[in-house]
mmCIF file as gemmi writes it, N, C-alpha and C atoms, coordinates in Angstrom:
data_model
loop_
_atom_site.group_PDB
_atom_site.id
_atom_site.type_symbol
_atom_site.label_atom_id
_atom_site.label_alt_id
_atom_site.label_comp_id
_atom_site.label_asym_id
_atom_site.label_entity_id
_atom_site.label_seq_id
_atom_site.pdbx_PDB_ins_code
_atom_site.Cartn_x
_atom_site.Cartn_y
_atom_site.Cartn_z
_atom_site.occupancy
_atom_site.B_iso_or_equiv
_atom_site.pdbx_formal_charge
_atom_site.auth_seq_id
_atom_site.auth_asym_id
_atom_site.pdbx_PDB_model_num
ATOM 1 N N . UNK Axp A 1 ? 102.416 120.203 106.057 1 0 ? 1 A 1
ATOM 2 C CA . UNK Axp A 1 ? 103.234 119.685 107.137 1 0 ? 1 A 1
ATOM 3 C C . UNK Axp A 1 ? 103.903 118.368 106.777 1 0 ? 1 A 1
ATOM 4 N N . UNK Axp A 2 ? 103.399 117.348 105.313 1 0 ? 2 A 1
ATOM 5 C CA . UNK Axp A 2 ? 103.8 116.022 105.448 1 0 ? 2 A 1
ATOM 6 C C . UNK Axp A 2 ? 105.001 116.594 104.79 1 0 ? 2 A 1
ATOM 7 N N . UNK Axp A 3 ? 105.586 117.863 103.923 1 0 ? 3 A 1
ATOM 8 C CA . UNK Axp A 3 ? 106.35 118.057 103.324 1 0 ? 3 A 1
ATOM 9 C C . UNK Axp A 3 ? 107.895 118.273 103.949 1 0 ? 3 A 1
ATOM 10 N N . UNK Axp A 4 ? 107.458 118.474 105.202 1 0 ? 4 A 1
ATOM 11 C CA . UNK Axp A 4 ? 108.856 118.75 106.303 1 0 ? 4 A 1
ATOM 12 C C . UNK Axp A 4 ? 109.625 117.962 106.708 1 0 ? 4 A 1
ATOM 13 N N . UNK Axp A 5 ? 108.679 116.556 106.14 1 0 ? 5 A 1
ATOM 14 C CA . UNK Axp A 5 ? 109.019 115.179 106.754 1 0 ? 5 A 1
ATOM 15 C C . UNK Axp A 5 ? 109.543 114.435 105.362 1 0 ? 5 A 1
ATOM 16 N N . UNK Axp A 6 ? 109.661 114.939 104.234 1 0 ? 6 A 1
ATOM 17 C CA . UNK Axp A 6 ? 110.635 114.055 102.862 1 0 ? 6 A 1
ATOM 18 C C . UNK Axp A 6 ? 112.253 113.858 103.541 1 0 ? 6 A 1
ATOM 19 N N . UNK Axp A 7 ? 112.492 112.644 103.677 1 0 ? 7 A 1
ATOM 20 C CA . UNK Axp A 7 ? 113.602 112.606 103.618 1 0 ? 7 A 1
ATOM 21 C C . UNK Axp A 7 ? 114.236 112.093 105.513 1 0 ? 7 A 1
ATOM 22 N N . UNK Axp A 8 ? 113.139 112.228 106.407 1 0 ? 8 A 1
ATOM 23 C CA . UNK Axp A 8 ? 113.29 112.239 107.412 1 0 ? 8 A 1
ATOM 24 C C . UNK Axp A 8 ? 113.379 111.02 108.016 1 0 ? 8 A 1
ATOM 25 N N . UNK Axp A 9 ? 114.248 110.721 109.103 1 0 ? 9 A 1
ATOM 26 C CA . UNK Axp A 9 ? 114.006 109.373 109.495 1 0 ? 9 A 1
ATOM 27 C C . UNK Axp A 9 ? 112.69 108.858 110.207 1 0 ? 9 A 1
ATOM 28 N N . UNK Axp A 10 ? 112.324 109.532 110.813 1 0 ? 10 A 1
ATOM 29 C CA . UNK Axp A 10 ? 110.937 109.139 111.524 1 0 ? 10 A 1
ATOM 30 C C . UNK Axp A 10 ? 110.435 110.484 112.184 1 0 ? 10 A 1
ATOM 31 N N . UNK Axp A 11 ? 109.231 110.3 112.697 1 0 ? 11 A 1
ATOM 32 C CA . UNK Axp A 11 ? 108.451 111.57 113.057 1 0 ? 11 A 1
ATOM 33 C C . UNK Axp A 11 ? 108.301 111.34 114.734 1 0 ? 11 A 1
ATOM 34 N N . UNK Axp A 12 ? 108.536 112.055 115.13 1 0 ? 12 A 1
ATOM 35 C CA . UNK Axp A 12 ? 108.522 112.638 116.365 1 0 ? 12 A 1
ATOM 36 C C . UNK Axp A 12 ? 107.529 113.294 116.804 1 0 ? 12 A 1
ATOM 37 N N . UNK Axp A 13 ? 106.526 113.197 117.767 1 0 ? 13 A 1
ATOM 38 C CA . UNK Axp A 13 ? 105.543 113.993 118.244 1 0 ? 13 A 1
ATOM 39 C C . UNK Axp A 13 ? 104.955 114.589 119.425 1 0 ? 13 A 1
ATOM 40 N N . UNK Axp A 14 ? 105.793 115.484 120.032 1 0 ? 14 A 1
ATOM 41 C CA . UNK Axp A 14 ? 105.813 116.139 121.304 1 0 ? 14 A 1
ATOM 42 C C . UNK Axp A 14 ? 104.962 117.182 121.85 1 0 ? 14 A 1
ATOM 43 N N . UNK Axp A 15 ? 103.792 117.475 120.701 1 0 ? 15 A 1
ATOM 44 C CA . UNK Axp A 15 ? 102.494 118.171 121.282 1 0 ? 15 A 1
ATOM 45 C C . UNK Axp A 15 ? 101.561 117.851 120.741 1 0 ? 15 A 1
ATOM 46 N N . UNK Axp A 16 ? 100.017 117.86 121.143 1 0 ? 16 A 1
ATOM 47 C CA . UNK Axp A 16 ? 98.628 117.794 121.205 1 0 ? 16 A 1
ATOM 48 C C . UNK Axp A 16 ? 97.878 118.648 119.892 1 0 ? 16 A 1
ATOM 49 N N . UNK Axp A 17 ? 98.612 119.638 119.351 1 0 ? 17 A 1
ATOM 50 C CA . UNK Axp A 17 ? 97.799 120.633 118.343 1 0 ? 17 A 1
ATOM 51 C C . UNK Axp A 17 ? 96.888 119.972 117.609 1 0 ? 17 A 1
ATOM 52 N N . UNK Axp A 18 ? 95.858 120.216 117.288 1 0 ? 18 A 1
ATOM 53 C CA . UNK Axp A 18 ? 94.96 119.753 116.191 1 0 ? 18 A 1
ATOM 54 C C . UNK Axp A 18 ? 95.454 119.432 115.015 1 0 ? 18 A 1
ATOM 55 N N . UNK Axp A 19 ? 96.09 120.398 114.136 1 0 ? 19 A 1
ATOM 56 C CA . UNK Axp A 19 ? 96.732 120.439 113.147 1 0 ? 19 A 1
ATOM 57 C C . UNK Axp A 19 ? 97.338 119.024 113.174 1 0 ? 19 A 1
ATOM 58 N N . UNK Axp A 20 ? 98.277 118.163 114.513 1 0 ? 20 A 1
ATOM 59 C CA . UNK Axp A 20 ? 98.687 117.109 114.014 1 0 ? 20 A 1
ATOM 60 C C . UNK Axp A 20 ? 97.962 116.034 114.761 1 0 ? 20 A 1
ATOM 61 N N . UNK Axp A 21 ? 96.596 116.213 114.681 1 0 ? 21 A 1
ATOM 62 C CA . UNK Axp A 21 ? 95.409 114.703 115.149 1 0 ? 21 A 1
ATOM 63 C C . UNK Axp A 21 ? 95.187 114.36 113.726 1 0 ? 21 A 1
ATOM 64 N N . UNK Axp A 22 ? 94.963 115.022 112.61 1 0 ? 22 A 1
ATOM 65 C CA . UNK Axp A 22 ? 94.639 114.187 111.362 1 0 ? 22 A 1
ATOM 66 C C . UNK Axp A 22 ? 95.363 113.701 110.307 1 0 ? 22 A 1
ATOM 67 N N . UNK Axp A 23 ? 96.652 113.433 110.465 1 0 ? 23 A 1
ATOM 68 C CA . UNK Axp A 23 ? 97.289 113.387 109.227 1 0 ? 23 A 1
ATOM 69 C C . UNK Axp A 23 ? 96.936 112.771 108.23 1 0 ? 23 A 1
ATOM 70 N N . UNK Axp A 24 ? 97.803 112.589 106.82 1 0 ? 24 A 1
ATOM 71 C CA . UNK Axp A 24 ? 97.317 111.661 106.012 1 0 ? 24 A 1
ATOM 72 C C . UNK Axp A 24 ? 98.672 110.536 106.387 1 0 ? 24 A 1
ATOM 73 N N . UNK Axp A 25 ? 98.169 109.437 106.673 1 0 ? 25 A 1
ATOM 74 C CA . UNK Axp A 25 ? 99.147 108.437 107.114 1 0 ? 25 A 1
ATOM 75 C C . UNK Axp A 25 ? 99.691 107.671 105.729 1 0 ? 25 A 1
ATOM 76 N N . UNK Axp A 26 ? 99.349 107.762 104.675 1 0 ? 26 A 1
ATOM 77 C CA . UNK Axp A 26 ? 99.461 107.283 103.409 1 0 ? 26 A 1
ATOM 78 C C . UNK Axp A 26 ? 101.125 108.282 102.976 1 0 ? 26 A 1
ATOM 79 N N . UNK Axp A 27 ? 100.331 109.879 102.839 1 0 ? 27 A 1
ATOM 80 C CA . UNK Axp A 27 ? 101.603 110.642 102.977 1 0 ? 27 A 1
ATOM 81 C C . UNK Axp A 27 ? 102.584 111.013 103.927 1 0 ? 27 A 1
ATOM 82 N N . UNK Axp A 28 ? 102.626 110.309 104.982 1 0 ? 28 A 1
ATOM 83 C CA . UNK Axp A 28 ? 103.846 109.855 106.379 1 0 ? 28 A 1
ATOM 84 C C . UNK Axp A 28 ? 104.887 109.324 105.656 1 0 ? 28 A 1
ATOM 85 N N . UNK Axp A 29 ? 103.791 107.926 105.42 1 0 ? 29 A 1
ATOM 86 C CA . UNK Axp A 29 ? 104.593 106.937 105.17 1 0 ? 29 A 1
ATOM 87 C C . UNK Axp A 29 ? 105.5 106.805 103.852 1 0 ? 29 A 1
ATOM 88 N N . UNK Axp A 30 ? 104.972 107.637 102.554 1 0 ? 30 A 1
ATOM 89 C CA . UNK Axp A 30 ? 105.822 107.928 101.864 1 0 ? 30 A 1
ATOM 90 C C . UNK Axp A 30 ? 106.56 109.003 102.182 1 0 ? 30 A 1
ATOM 91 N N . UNK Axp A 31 ? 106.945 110.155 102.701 1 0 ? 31 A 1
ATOM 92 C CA . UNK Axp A 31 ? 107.739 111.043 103.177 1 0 ? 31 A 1
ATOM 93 C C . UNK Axp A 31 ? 108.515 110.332 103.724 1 0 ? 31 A 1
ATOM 94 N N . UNK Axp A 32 ? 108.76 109.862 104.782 1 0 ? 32 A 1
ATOM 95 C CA . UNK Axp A 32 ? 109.589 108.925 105.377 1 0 ? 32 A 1
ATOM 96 C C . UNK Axp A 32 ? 110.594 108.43 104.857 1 0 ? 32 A 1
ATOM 97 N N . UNK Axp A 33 ? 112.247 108.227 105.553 1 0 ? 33 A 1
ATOM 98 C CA . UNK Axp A 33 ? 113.112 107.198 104.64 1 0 ? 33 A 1
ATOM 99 C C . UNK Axp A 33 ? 112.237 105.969 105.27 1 0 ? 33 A 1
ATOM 100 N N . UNK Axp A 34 ? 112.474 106.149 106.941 1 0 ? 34 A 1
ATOM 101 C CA . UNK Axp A 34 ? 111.701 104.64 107.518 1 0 ? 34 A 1
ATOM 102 C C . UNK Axp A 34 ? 110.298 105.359 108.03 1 0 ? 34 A 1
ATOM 103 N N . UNK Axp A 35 ? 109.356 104.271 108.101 1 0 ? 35 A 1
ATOM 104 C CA . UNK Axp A 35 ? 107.908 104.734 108.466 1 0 ? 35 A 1
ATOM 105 C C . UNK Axp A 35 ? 107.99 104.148 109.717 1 0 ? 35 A 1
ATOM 106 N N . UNK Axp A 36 ? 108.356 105.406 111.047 1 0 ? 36 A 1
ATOM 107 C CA . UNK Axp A 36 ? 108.021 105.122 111.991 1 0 ? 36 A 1
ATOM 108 C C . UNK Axp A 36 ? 108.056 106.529 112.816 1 0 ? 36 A 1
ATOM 109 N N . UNK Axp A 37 ? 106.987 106.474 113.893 1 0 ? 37 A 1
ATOM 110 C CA . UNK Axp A 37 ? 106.4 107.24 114.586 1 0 ? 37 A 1
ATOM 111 C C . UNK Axp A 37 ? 106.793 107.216 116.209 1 0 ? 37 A 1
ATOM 112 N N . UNK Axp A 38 ? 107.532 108.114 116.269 1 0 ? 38 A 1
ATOM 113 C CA . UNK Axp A 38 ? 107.186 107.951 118.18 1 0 ? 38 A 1
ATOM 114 C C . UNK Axp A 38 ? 106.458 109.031 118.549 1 0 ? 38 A 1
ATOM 115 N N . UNK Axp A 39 ? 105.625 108.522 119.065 1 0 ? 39 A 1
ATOM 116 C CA . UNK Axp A 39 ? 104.399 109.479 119.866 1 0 ? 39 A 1
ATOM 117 C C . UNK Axp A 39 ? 104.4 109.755 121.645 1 0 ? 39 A 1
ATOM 118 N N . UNK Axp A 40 ? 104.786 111.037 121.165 1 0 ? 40 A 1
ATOM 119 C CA . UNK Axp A 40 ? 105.002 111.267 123.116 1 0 ? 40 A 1
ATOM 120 C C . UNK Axp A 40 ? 103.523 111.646 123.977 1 0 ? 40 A 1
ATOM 121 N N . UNK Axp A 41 ? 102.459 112.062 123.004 1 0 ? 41 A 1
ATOM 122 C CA . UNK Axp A 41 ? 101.54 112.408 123.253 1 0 ? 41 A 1
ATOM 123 C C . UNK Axp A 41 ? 99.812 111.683 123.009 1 0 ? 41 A 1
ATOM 124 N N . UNK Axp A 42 ? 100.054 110.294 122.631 1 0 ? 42 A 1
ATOM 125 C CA . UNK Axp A 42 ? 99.052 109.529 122.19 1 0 ? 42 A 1
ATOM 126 C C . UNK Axp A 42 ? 98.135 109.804 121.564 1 0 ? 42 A 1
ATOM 127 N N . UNK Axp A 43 ? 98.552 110.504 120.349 1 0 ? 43 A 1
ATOM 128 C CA . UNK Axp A 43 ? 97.798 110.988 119.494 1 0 ? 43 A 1
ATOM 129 C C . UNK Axp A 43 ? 96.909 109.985 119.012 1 0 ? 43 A 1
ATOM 130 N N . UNK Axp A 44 ? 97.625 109.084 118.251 1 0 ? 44 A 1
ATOM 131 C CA . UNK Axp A 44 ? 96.789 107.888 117.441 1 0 ? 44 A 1
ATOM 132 C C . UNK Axp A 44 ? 96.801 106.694 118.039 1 0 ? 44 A 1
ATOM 133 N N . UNK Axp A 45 ? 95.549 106.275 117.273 1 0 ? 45 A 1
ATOM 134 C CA . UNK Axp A 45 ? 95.536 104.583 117.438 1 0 ? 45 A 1
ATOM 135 C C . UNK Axp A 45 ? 96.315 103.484 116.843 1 0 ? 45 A 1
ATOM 136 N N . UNK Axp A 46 ? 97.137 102.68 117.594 1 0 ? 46 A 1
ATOM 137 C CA . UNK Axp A 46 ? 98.031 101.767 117.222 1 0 ? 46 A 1
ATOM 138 C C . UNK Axp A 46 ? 97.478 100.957 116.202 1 0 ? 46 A 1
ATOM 139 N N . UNK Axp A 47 ? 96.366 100.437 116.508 1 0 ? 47 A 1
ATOM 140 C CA . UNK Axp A 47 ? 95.771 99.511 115.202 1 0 ? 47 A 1
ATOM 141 C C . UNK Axp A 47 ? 95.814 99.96 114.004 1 0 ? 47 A 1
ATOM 142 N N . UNK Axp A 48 ? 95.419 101.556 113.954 1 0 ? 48 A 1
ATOM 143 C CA . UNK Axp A 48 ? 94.963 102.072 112.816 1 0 ? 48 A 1
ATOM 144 C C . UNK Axp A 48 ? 96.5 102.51 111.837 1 0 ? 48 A 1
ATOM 145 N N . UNK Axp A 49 ? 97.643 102.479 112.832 1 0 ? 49 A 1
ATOM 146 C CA . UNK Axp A 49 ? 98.834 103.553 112.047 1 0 ? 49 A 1
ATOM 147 C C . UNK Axp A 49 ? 99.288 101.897 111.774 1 0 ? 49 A 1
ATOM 148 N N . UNK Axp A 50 ? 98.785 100.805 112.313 1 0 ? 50 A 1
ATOM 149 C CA . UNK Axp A 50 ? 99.622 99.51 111.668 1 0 ? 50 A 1
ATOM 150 C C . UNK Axp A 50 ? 99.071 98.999 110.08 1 0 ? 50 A 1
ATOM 151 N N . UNK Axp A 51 ? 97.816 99.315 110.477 1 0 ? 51 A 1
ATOM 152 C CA . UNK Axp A 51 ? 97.162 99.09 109.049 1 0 ? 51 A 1
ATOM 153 C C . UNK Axp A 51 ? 97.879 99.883 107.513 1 0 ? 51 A 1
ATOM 154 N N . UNK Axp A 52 ? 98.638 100.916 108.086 1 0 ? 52 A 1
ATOM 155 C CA . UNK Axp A 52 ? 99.456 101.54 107.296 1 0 ? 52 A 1
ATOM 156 C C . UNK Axp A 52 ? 100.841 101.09 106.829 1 0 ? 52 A 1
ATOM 157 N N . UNK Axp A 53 ? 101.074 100.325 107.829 1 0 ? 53 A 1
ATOM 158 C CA . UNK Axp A 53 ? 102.523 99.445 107.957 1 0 ? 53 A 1
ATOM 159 C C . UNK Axp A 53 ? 103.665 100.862 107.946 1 0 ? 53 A 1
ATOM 160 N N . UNK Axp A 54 ? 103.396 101.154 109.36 1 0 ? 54 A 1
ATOM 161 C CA . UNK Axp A 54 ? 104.163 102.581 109.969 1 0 ? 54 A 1
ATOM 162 C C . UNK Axp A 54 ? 103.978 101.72 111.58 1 0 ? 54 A 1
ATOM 163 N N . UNK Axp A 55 ? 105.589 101.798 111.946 1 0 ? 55 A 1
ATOM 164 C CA . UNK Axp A 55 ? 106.151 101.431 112.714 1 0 ? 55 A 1
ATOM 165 C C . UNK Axp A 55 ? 105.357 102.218 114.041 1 0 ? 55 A 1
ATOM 166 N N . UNK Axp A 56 ? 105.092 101.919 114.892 1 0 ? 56 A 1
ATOM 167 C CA . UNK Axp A 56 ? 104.786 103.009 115.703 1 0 ? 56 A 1
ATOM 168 C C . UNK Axp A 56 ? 105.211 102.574 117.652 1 0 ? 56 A 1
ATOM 169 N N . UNK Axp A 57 ? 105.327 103.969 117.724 1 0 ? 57 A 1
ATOM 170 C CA . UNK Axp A 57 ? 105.668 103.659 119.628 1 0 ? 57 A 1
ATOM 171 C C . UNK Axp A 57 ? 105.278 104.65 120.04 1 0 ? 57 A 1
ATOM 172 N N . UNK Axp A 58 ? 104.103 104.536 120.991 1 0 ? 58 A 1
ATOM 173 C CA . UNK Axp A 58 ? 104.032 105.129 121.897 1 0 ? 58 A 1
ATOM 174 C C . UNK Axp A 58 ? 104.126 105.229 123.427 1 0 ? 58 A 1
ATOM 175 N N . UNK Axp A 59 ? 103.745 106.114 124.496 1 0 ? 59 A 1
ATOM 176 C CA . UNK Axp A 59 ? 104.384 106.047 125.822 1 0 ? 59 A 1
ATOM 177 C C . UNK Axp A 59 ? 102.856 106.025 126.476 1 0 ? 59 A 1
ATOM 178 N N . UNK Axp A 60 ? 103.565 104.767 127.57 1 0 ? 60 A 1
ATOM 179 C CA . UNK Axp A 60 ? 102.517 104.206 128.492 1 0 ? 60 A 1
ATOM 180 C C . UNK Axp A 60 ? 100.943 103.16 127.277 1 0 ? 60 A 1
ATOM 181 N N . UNK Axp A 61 ? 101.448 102.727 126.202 1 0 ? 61 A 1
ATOM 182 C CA . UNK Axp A 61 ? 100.856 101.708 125.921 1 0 ? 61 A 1
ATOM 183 C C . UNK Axp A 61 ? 101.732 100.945 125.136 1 0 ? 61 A 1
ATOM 184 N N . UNK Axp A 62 ? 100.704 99.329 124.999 1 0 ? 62 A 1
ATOM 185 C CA . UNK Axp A 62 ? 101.688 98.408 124.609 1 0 ? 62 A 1
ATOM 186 C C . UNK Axp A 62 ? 100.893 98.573 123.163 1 0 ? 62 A 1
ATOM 187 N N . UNK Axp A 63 ? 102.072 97.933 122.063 1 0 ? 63 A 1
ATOM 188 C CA . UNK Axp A 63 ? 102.575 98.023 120.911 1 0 ? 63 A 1
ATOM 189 C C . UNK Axp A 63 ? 101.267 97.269 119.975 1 0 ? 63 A 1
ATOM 190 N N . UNK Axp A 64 ? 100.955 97.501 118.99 1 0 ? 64 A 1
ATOM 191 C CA . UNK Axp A 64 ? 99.644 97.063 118.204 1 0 ? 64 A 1
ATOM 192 C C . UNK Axp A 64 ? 99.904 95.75 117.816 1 0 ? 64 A 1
């Protein structure tokens, strides 16, 4: 799945599936032109996707 994302501007995330609770955030962030995430579904933890230095936004919380 990180392979769909070479070249992409940022990742988008509009459902809950399991498949996308674990990614490897290492391979996001290189797939990526920019490393950033909007999360419609609060998948992850803000602290943890900053430690990656991947931009992140999600809905109904404030920013890491």
């Amino acid at each position: 799945k990180e392979a769909a994302l070479r070249g992409a501007d940022a990742l988008l995330i509009c459902t809950e599936w399991k498949s996308f609770r674990a990614p490897s955030f290492d391979a996001l962030k290189d797939a990526l032109t920019t490393p950033v995430i909007f999360d419609g579904r609060n998948l992850y933890d803000p602290k943890v996707i900053a430690r990656y230095g991947i931009e992140y936004f999600s809905i109904g919380r404030m920013a890491a």
